[in-house]
C-alpha positions in Angstrom: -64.3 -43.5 27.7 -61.2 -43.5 25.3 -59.2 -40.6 26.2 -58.7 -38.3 23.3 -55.5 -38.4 22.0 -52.7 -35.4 22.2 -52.9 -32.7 19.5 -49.6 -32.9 17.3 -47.8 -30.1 17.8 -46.9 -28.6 14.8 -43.1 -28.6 14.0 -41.3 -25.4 13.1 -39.5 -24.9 10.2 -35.6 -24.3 10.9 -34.5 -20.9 11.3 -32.4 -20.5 8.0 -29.2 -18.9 8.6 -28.4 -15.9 7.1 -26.5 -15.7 4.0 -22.5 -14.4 4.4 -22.4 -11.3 2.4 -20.1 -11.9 -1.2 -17.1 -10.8 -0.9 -16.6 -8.0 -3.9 -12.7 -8.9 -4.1 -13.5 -12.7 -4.4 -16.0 -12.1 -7.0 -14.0 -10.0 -9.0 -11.0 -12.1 -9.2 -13.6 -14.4 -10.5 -14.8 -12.8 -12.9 -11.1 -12.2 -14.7 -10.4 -15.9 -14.1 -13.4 -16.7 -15.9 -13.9 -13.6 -18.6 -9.7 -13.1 -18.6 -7.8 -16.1 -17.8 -4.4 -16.0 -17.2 -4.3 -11.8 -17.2 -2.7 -11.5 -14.3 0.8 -13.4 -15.1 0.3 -12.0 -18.2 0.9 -8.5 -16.9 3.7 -9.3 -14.1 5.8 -11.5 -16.6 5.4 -8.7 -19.2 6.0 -6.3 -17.3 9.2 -8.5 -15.5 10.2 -8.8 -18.9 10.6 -5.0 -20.0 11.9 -4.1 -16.6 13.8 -7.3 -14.8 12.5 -9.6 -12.1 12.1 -7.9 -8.7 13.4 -9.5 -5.2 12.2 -8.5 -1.5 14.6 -6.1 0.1 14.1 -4.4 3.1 14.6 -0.6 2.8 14.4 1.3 5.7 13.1 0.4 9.9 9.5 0.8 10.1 9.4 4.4 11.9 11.7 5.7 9.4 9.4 4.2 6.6 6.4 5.0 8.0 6.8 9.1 8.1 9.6 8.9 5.2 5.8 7.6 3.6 4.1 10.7 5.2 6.3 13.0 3.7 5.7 11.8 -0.2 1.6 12.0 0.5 0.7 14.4 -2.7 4.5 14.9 -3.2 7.3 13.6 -5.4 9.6 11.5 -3.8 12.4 13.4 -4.5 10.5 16.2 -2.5 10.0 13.8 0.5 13.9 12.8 0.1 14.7 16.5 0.8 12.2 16.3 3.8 13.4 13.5 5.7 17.2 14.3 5.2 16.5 18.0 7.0 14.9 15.5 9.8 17.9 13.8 9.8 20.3 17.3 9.9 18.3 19.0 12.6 17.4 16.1 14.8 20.4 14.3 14.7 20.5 10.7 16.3 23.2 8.4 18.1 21.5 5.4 16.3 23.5 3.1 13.7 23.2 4.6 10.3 20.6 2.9 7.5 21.1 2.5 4.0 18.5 3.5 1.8 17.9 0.9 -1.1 14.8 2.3 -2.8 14.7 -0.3 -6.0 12.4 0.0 -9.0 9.6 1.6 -7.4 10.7 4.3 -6.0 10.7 7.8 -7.9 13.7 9.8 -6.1 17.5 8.8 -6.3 17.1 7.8 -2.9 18.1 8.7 0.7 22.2 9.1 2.0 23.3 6.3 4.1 22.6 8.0 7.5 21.3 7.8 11.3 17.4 7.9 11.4 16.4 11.3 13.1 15.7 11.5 17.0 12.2 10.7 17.3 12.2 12.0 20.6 13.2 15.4 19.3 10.9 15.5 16.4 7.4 14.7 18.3 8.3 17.5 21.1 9.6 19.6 18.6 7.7 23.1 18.7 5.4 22.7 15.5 6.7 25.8 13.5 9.9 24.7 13.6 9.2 21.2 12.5 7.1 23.1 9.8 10.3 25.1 8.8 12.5 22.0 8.6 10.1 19.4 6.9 9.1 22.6 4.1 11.1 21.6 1.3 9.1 18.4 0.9 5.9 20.3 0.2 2.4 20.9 2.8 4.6 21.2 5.7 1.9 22.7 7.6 -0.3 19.4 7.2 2.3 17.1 7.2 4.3 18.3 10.5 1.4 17.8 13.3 0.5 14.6 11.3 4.1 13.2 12.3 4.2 14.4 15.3 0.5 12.7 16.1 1.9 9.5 14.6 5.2 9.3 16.9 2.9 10.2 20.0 0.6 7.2 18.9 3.4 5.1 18.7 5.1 5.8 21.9 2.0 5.8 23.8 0.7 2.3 22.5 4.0 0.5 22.3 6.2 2.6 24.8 9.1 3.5 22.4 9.2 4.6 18.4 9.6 0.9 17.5 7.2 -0.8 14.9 9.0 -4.2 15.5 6.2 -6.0 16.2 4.1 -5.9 13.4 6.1 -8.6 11.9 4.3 -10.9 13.8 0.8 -10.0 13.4 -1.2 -11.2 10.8 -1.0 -9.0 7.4 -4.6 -7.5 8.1 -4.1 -7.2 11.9 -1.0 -5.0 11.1 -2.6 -2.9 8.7 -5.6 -2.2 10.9 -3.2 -1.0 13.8 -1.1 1.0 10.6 -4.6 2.5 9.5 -6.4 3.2 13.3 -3.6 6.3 13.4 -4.7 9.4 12.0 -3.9 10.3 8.3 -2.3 6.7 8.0 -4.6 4.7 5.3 -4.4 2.0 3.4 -1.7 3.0 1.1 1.1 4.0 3.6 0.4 0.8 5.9 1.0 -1.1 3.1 4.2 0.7 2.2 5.8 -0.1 5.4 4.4 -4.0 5.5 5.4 -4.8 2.4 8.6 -2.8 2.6 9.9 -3.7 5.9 8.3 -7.0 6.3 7.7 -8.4 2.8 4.4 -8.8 3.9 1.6 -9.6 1.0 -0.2 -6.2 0.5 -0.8 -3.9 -2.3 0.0 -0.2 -2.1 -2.2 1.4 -4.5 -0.5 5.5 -5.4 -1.9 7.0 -8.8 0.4 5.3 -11.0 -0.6 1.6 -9.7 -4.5 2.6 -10.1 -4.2 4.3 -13.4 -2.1 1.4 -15.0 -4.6 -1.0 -13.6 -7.7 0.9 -14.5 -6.4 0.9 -18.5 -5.2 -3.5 -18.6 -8.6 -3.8 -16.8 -7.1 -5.4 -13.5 -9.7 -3.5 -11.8 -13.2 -2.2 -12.1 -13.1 1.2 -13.3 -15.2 2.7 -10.7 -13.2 1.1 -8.3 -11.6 3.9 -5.6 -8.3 3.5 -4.3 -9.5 2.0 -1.6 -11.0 -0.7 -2.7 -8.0 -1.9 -4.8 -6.3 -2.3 -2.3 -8.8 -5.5 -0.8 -9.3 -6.3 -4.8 -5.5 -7.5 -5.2 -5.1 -9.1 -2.4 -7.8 -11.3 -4.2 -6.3 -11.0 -7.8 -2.3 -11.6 -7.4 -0.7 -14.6 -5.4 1.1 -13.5 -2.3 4.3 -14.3 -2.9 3.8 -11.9 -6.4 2.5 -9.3 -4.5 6.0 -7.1 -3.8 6.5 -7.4 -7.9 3.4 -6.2 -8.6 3.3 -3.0 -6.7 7.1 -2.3 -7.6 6.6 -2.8 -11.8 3.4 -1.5 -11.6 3.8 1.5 -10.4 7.0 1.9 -12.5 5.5 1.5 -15.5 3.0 4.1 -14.6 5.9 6.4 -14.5 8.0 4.6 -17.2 5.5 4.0 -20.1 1.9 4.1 -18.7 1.9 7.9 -18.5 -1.5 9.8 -17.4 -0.6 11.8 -20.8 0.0 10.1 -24.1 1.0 6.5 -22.8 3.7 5.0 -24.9 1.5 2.2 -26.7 3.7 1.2 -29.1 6.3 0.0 -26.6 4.2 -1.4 -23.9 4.9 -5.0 -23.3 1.6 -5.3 -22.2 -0.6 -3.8 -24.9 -1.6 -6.8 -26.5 -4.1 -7.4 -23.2 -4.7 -3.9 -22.3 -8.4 -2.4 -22.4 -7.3 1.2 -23.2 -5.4 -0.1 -26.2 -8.3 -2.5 -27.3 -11.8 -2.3 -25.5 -12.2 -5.8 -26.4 -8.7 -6.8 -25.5 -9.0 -10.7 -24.5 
């Protein structure tokens, strides 16, 4: 008797891997290569142009930054100025003094050259106080225990109020630590990166969203939020500090949320609020 021979045993198709999920930054960055070449240096050099070229210069240390940053959350920065100066007044430090060099971008006249505050004495300061001094820069009461909770974080995780280290963390590392503190997101980290470490990030306020919003760098139901990932797609790294500085100036210059001056923007040519159709 011939033995009857093995059934074939039918062969499984292979398991398809699942698709990695589009990144909405990458795809948009796309699309304005593709439907707006070129808008991007357009803008910058324009805007470079009007307003000078911009350099890399560190301002302030990182702690100082970082609630100097606090203190202009829904605030001029001339308000925050007067804020962070009574820190410095009445908790007064041994530490070397700092120079303030705000450039283009910032919107006060800028801090005194002066010793940062004691740390120490403004985390255990008792809370009205700390409200009383930090008043003149505007919702002390929301702004006080948010300082204090960020100097406790700090000292806690790092054992000292020094930010030092985020220098050598990848960009995105260091604003995830930045952003993992309470009341810290993605606009203030990226303050104190790109600030104090010249690090590759945009810091999106009102006037860097509204300008971008009108050229059409940015989706217009795009929140703040999400700029912030959609640049780091759309400008080159090393173009990144220029951006956020004469961007955000010429939302205060030119690009005003009333009756934008049109007719001497260097940029209108290419801007969607000027022209819908705007190449």
């Amino acid at each position: 008797m011939i033995p009857a021979k093995p059934k074939a045993t039918a062969k499984r198709p292979p398991a398809k891997r699942p698709r990695r999920a589009a990144d909405p930054a990458r795809q948009w960055a796309a699309h304005l290569r593709r439907y707006r070449p070129g808008l991007v240096p357009y803008v910058l050099d324009g805007l470079a142009a009007r307003y000078g070229e911009q350099h890399w210069e560190r301002r302030l240390d990182p702690v100082s930054e970082l609630i100097l940053t606090i203190l202009t959350q829904n605030t001029a920065d001339t308000n925050a100025e007067k804020a962070f100066e009574a820190l410095r007044a009445a908790y007064p430090s041994d530490r070397a003094p700092e120079a303030h060099t705000p450039g283009l971008g910032w919107g006060g006249a800028g801090l005194t050259t002066a010793a940062p505050p004691d740390w120490t004495l403004v985390e255990h300061a008792p809370l009205p106080e700390l409200v009383d001094v930090i008043r003149p820069g505007g919702l002390a009461p929301q702004k006080a225990p948010r300082v204090q909770a960020t100097l406790q974080r700090i000292r806690e995780e790092r054992g000292a109020y020094d930010l030092e280290f985020l220098a050598d963390l990848p960009v995105l590392e260091a604003r995830a630590w930045l952003t993992a503190i309470d009341g810290i997101g993605k606009k203030t980290a990226s303050i104190v990166l790109a600030f104090c470490f010249g690090m590759p990030v945009m810091a999106v306020d009102r006037h860097v969203e509204r300008v971008s919003k009108r050229i059409g760098l940015i989706p217009d139901k795009a929140t703040a939020d999400q700029a912030h990932d959609l640049y780091l797609a759309l400008v080159p790294p090393e173009r990144m500090y220029e951006a956020h500085v004469l961007l955000i100036h010429h939302g205060r210059a030119i690009c005003h949320a009333q009756s934008p001056a049109h007719d001497i923007c260097p940029v209108r040519d290419r801007c969607r609020m000027v022209d819908r159709k705007a190449p």
